[in-house]
PyMOL Python script that loads the backbone (N, CA, C, O; Angstrom):
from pymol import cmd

cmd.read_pdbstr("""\
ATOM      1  N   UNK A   1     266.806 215.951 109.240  1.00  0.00           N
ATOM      2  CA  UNK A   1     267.269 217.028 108.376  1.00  0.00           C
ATOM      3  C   UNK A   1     266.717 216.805 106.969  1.00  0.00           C
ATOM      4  O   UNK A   1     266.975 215.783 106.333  1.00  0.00           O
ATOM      5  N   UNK A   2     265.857 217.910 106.449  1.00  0.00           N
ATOM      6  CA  UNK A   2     265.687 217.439 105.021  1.00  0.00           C
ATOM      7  C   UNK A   2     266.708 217.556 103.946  1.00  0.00           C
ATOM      8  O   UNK A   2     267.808 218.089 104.092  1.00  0.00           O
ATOM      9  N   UNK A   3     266.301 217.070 102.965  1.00  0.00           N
ATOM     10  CA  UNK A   3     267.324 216.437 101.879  1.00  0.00           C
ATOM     11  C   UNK A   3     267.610 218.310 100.677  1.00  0.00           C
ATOM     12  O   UNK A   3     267.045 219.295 100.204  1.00  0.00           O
ATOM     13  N   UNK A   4     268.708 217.697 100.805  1.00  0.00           N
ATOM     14  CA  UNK A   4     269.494 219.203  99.971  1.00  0.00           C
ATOM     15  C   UNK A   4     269.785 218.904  98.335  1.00  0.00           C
ATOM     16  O   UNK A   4     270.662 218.120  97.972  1.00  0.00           O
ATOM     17  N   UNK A   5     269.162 219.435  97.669  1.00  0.00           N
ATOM     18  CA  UNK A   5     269.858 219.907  96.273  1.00  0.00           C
ATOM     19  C   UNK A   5     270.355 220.744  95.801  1.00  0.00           C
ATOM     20  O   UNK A   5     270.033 221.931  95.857  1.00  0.00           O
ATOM     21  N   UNK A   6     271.766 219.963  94.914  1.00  0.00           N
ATOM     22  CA  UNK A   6     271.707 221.373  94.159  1.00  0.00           C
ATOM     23  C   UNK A   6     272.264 220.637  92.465  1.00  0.00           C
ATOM     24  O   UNK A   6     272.841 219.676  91.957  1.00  0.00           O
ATOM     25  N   UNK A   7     271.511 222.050  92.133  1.00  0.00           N
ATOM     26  CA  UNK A   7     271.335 221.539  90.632  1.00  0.00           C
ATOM     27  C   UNK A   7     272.443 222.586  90.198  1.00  0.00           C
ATOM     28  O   UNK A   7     272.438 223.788  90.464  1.00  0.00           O
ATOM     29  N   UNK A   8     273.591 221.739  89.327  1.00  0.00           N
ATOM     30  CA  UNK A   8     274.710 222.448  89.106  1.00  0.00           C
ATOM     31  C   UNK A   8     275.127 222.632  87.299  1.00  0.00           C
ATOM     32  O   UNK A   8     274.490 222.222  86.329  1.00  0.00           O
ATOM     33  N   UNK A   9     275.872 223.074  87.327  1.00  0.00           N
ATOM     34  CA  UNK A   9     276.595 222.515  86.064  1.00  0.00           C
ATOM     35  C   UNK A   9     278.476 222.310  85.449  1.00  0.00           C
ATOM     36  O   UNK A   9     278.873 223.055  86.345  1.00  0.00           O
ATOM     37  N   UNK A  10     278.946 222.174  85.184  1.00  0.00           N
ATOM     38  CA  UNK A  10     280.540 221.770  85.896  1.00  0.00           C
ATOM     39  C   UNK A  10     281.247 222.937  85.705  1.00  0.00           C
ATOM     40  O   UNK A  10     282.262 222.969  86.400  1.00  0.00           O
ATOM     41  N   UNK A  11     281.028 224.179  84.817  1.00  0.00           N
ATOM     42  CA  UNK A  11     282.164 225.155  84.414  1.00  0.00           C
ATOM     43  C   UNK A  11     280.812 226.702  85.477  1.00  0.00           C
ATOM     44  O   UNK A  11     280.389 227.738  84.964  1.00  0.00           O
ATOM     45  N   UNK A  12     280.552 226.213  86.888  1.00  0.00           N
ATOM     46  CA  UNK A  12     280.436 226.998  87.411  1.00  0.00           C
ATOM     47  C   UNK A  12     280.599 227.638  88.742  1.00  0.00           C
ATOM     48  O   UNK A  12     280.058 227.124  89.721  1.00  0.00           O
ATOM     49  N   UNK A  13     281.390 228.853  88.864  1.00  0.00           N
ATOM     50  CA  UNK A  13     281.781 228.722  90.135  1.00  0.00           C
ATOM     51  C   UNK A  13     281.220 229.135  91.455  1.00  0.00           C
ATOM     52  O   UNK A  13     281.777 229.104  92.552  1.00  0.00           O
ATOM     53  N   UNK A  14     279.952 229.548  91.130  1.00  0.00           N
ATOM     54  CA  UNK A  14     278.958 230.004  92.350  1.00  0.00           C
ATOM     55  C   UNK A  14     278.246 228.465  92.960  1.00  0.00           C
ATOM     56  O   UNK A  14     277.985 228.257  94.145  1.00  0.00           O
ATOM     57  N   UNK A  15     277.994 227.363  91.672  1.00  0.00           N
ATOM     58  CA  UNK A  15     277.714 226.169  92.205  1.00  0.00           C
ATOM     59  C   UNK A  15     278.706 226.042  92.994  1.00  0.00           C
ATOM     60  O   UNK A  15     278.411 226.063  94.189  1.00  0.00           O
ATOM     61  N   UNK A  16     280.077 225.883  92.664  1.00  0.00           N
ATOM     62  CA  UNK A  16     281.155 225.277  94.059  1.00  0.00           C
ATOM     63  C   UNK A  16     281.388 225.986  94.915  1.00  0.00           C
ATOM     64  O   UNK A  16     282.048 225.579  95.871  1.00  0.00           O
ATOM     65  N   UNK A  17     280.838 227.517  94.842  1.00  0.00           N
ATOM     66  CA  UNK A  17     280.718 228.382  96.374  1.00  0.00           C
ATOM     67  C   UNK A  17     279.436 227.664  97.268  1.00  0.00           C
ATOM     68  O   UNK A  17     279.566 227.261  98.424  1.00  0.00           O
ATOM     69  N   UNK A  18     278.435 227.611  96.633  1.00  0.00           N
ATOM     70  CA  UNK A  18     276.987 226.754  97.458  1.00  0.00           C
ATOM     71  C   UNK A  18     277.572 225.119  97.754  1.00  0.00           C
ATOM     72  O   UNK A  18     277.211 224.736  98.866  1.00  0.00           O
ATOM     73  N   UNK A  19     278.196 224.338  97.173  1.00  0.00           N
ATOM     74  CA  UNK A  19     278.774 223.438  97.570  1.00  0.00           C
ATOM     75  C   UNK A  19     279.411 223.317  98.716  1.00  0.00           C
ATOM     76  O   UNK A  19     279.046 222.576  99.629  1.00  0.00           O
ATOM     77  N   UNK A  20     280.808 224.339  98.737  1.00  0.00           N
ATOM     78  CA  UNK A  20     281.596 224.875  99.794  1.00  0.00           C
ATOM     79  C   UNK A  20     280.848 225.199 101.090  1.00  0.00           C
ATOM     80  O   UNK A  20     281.190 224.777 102.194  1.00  0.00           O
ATOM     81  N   UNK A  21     279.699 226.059 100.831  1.00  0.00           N
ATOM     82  CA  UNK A  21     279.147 226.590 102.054  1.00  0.00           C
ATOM     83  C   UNK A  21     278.172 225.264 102.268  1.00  0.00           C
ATOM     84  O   UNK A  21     278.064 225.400 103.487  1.00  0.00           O
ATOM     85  N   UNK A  22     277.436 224.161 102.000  1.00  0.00           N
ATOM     86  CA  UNK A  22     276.780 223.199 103.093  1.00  0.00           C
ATOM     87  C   UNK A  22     277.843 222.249 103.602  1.00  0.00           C
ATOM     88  O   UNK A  22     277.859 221.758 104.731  1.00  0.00           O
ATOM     89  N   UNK A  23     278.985 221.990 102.366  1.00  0.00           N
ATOM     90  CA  UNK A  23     280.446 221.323 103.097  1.00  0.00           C
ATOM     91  C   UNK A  23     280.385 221.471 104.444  1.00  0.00           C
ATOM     92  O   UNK A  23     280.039 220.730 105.364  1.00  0.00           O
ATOM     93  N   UNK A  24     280.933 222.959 104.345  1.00  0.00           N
ATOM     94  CA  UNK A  24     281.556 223.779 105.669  1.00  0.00           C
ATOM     95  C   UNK A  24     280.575 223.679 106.620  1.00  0.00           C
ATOM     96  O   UNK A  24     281.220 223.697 107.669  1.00  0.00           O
ATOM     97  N   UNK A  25     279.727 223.610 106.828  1.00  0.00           N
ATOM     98  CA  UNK A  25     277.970 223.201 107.360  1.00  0.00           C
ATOM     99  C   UNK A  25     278.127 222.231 108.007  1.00  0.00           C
ATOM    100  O   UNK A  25     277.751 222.212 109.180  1.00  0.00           O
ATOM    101  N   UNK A  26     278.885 220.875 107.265  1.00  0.00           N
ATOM    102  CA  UNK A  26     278.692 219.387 107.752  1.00  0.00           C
ATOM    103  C   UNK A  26     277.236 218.490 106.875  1.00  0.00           C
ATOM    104  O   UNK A  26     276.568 217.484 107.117  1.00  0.00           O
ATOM    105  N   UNK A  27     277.269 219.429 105.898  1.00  0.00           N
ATOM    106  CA  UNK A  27     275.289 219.302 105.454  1.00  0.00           C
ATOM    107  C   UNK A  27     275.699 218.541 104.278  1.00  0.00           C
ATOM    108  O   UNK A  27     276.379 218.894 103.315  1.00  0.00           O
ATOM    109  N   UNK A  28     274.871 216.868 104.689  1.00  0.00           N
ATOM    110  CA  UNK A  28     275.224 215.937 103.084  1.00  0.00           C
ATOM    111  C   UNK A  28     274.462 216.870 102.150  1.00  0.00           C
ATOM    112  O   UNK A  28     273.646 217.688 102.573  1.00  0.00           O
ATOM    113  N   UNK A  29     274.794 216.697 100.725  1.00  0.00           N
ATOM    114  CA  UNK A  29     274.028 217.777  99.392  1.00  0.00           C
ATOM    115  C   UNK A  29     274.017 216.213  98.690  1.00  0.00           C
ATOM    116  O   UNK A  29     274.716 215.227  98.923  1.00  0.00           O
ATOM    117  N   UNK A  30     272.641 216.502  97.498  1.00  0.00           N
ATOM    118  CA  UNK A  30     272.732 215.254  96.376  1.00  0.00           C
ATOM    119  C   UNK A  30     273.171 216.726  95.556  1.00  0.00           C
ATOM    120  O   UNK A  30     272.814 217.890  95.739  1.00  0.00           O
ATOM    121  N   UNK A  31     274.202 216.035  94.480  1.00  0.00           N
ATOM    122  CA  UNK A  31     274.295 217.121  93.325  1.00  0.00           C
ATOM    123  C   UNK A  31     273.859 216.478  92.117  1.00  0.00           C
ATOM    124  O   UNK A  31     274.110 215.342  91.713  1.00  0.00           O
ATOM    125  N   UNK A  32     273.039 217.553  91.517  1.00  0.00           N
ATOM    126  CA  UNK A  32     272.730 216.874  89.669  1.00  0.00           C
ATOM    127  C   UNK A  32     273.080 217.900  89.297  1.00  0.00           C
ATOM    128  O   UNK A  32     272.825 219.063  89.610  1.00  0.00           O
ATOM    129  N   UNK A  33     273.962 217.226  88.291  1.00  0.00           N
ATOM    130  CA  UNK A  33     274.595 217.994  87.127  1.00  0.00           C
ATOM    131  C   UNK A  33     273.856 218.418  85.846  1.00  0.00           C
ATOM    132  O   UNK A  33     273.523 217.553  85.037  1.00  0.00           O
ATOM    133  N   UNK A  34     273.581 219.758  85.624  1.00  0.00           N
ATOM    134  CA  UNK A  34     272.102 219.547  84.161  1.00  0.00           C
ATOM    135  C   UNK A  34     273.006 220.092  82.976  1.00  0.00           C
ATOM    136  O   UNK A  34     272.518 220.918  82.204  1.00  0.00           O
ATOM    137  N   UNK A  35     274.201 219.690  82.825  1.00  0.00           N
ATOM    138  CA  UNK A  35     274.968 219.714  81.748  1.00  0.00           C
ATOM    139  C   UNK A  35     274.603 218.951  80.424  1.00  0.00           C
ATOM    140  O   UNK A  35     274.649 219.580  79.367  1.00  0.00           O
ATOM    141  N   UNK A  36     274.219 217.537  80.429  1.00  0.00           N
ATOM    142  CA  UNK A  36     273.850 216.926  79.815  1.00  0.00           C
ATOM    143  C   UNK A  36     272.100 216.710  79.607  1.00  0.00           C
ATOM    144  O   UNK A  36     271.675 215.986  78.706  1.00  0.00           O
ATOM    145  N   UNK A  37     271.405 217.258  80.326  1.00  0.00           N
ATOM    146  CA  UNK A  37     270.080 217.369  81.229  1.00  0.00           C
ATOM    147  C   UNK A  37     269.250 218.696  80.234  1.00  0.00           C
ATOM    148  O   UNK A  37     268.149 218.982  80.705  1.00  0.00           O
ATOM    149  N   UNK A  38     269.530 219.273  79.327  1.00  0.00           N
ATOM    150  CA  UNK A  38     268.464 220.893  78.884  1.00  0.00           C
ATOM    151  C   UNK A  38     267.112 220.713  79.446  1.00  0.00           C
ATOM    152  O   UNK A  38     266.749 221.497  80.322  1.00  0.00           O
ATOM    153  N   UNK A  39     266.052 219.452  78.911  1.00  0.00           N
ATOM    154  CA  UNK A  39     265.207 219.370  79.375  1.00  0.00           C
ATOM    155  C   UNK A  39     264.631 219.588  80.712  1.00  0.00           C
ATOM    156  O   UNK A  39     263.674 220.345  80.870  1.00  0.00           O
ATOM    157  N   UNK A  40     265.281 218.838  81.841  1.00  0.00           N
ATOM    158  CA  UNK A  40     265.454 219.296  83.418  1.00  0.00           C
ATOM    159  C   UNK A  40     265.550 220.700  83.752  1.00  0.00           C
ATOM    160  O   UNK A  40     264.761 221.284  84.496  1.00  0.00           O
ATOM    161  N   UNK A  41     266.552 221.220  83.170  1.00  0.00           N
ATOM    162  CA  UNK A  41     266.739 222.316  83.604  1.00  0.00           C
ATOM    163  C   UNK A  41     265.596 223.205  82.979  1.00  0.00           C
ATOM    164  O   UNK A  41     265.255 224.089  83.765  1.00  0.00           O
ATOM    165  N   UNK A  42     264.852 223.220  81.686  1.00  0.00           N
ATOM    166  CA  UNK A  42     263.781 223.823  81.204  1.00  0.00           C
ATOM    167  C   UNK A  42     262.656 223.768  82.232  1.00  0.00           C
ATOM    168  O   UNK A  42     262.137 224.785  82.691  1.00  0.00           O
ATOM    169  N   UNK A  43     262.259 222.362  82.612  1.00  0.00           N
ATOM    170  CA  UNK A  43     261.373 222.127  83.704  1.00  0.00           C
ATOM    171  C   UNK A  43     261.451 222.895  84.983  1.00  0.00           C
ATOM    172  O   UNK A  43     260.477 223.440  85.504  1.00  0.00           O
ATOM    173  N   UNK A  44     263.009 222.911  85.589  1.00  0.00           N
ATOM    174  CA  UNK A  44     263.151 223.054  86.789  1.00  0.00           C
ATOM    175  C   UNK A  44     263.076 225.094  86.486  1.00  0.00           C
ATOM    176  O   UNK A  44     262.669 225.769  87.431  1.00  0.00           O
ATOM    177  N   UNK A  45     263.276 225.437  85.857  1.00  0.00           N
ATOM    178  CA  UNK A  45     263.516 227.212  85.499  1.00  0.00           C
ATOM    179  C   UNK A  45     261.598 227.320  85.366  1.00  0.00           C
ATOM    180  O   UNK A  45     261.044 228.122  86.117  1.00  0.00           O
ATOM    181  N   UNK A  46     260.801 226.544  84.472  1.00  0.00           N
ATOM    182  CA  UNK A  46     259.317 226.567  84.517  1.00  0.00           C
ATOM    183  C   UNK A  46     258.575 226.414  85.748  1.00  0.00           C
ATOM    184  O   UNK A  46     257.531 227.036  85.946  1.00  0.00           O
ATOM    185  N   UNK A  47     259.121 225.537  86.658  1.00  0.00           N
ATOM    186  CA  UNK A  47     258.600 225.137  88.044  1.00  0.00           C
ATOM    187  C   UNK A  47     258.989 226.498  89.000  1.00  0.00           C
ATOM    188  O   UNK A  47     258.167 226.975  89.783  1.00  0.00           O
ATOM    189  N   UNK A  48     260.085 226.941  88.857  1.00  0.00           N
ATOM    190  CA  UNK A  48     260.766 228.002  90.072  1.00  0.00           C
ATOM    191  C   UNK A  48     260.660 229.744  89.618  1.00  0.00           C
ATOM    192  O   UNK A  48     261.430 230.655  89.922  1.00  0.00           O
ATOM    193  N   UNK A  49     259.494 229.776  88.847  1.00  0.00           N
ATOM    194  CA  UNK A  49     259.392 231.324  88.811  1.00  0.00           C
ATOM    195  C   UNK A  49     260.321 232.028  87.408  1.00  0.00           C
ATOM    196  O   UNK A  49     260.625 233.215  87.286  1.00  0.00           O
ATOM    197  N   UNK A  50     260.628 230.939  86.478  1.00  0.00           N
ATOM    198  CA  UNK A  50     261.421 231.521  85.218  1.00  0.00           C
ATOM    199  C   UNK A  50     263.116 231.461  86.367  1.00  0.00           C
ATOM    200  O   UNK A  50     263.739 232.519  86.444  1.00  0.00           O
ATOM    201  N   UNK A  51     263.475 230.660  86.862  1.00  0.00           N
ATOM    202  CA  UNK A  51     264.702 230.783  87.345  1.00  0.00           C
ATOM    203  C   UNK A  51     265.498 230.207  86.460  1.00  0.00           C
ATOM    204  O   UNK A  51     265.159 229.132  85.964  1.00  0.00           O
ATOM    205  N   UNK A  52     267.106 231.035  85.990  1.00  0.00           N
ATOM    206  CA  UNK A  52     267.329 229.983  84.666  1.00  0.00           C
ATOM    207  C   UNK A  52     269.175 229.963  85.239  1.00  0.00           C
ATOM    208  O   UNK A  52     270.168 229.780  84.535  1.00  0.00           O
ATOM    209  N   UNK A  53     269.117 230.165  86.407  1.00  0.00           N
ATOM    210  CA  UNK A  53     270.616 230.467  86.330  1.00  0.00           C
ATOM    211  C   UNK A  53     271.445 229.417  87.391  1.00  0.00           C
ATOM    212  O   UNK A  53     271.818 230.237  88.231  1.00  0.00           O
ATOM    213  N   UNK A  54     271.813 228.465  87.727  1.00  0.00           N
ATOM    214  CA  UNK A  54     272.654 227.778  88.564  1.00  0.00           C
ATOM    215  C   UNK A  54     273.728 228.318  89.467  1.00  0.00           C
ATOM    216  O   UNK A  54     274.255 229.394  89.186  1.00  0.00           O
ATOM    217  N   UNK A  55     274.113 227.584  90.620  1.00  0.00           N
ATOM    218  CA  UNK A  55     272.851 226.709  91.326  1.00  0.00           C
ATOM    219  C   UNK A  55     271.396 227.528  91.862  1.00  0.00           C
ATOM    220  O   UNK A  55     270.859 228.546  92.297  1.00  0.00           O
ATOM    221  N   UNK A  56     271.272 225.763  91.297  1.00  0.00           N
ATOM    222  CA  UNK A  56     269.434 226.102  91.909  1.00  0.00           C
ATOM    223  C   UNK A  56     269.438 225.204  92.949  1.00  0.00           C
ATOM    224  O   UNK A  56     269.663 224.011  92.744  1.00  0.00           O
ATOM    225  N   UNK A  57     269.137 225.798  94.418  1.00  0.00           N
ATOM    226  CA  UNK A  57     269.244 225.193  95.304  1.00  0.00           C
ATOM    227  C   UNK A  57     267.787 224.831  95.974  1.00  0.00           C
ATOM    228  O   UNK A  57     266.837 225.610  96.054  1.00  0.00           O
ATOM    229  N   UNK A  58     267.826 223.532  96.416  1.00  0.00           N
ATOM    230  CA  UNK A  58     266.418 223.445  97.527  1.00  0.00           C
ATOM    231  C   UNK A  58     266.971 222.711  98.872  1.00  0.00           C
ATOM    232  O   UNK A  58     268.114 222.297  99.065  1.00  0.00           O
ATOM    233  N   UNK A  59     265.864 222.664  99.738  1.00  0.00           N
ATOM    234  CA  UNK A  59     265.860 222.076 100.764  1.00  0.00           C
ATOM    235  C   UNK A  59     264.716 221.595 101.199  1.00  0.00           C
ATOM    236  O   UNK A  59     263.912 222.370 101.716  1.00  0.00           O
ATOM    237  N   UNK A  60     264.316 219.733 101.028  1.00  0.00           N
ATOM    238  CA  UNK A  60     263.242 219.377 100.670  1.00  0.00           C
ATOM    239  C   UNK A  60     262.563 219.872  99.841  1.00  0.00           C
ATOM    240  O   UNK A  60     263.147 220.250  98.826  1.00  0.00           O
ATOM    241  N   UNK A  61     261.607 219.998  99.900  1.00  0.00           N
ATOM    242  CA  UNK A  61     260.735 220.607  98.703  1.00  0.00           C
ATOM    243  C   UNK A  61     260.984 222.103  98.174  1.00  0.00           C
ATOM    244  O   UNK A  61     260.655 222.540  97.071  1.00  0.00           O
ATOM    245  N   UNK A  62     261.573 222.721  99.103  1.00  0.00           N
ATOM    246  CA  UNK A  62     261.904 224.048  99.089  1.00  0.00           C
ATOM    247  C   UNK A  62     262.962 224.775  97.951  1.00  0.00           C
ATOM    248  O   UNK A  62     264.150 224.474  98.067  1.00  0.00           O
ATOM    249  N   UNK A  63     262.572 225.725  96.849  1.00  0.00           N
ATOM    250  CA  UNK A  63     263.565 226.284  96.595  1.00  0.00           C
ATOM    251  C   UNK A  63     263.922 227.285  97.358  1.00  0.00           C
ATOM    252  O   UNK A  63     263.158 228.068  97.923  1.00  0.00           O
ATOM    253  N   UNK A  64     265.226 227.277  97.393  1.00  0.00           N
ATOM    254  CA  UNK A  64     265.703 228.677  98.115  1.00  0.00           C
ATOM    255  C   UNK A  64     266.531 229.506  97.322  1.00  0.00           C
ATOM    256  O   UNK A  64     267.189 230.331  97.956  1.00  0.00           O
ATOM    257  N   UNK A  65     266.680 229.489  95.911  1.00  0.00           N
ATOM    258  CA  UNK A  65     267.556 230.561  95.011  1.00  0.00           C
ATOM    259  C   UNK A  65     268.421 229.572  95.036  1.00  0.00           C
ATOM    260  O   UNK A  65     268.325 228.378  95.323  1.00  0.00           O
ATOM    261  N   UNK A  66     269.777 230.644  94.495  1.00  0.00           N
ATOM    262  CA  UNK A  66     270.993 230.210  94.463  1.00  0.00           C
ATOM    263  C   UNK A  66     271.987 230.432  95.153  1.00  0.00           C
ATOM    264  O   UNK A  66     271.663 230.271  96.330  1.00  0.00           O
ATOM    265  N   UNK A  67     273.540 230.856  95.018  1.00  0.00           N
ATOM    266  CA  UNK A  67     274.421 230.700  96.003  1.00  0.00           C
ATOM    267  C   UNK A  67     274.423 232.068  96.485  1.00  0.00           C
ATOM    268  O   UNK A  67     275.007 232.172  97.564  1.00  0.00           O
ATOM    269  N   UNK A  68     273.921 233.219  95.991  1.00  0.00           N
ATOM    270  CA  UNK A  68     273.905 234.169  96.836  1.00  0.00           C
ATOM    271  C   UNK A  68     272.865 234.256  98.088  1.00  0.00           C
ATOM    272  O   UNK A  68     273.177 234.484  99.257  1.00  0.00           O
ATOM    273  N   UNK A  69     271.364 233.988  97.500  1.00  0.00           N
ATOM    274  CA  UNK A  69     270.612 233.324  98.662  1.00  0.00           C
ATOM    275  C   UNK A  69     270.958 232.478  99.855  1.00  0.00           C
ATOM    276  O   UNK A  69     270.821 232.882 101.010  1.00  0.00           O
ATOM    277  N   UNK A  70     271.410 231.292  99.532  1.00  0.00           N
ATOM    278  CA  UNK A  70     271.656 230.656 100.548  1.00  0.00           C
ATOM    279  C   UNK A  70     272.767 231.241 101.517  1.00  0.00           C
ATOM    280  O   UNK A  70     272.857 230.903 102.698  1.00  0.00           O
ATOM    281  N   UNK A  71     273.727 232.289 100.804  1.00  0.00           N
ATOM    282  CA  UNK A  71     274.901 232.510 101.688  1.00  0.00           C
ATOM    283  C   UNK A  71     274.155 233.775 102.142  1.00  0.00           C
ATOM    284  O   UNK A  71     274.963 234.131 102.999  1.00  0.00           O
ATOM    285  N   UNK A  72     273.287 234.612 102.174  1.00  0.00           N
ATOM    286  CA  UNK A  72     272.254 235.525 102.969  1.00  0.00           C
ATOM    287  C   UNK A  72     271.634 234.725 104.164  1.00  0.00           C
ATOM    288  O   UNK A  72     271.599 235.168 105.313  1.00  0.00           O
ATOM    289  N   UNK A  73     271.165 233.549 103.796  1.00  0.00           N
ATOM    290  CA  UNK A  73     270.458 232.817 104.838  1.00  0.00           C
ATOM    291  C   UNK A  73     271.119 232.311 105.331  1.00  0.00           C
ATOM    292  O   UNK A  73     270.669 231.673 106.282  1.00  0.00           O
ATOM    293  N   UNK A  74     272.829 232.204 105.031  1.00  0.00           N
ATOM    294  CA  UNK A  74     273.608 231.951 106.298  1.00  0.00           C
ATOM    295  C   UNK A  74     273.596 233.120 107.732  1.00  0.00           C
ATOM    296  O   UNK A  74     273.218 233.235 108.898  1.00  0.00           O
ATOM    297  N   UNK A  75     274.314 233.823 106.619  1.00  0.00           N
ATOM    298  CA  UNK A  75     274.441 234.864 107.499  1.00  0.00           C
ATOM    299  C   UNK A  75     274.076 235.496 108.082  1.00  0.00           C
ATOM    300  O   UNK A  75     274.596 236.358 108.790  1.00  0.00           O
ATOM    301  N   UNK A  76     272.155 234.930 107.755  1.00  0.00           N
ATOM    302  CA  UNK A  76     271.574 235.857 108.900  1.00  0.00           C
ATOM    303  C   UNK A  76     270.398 234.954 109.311  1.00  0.00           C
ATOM    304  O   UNK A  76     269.190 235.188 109.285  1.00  0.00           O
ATOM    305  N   UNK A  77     271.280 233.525 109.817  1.00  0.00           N
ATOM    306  CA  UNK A  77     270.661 232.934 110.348  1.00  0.00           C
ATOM    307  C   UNK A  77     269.875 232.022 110.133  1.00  0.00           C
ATOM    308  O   UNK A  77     269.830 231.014 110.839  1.00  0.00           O
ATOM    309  N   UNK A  78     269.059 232.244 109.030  1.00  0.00           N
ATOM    310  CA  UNK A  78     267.628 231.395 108.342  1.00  0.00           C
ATOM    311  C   UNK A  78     268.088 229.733 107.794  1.00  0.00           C
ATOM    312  O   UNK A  78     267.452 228.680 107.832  1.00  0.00           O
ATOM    313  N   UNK A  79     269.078 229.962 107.432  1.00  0.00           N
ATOM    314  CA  UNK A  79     269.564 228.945 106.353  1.00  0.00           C
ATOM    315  C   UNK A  79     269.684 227.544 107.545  1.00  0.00           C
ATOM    316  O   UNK A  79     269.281 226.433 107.202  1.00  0.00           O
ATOM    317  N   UNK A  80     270.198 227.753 108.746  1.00  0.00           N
ATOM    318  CA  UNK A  80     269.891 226.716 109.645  1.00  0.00           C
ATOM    319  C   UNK A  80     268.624 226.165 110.383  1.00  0.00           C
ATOM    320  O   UNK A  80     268.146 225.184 110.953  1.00  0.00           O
ATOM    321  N   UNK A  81     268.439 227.247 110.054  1.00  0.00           N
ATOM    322  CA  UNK A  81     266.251 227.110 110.639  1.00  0.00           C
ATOM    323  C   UNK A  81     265.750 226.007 109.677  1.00  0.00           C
ATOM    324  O   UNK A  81     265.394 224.957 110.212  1.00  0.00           O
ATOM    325  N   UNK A  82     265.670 226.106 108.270  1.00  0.00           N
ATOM    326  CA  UNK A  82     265.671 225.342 106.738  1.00  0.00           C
ATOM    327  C   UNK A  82     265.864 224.331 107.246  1.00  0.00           C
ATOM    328  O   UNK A  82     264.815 223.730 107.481  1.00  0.00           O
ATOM    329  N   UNK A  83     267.174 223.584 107.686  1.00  0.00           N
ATOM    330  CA  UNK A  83     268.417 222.644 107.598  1.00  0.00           C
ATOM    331  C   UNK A  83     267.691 221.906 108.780  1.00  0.00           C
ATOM    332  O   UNK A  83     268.060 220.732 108.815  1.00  0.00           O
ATOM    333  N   UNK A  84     266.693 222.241 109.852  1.00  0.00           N
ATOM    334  CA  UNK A  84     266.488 221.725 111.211  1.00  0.00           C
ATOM    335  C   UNK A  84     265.086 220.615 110.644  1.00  0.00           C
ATOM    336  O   UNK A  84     264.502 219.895 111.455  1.00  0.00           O
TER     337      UNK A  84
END
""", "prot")
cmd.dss("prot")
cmd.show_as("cartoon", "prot")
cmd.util.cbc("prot")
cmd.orient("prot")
């Protein structure tokens, strides 16, 4: 299974919906927090297409958006294809 991120920050609650949903999964997540981090997160928004909004989720190398994405690719399937 490849390795899951998500890049969070603590006063947000779509990060702990994407949390919730690989929980509920059984799916270990590493979480980094870019609260203390601006730089990271400048990088990581420059690397992903101007993405500036948390969570920023990947899977292995993969970004896949954030918690509305991934809960689309639940629901219709994809998000376990990713996860295999």
């Amino acid at each position: 299974m490849p390795v899951v991120k998500i890049y969070t920050t603590t006063v947000c609650p779509y990060c702990n919906a994407a949390k919730n949903l690989f929980k509920s999964l059984g799916v270990t997540y590493e979480e980094i927090n870019l609260d203390n981090d601006p730089d990271l997160r400048t990088k990581l928004s420059i690397d992903n297409n101007g993405w500036r909004t948390v969570p920023m989720i990947f899977i292995g190398d993969k970004f896949i958006g954030g918690f509305d994405d991934a809960n689309k690719l639940y629901k219709n399937g994809e998000l376990s294809k990713l996860l295999s």
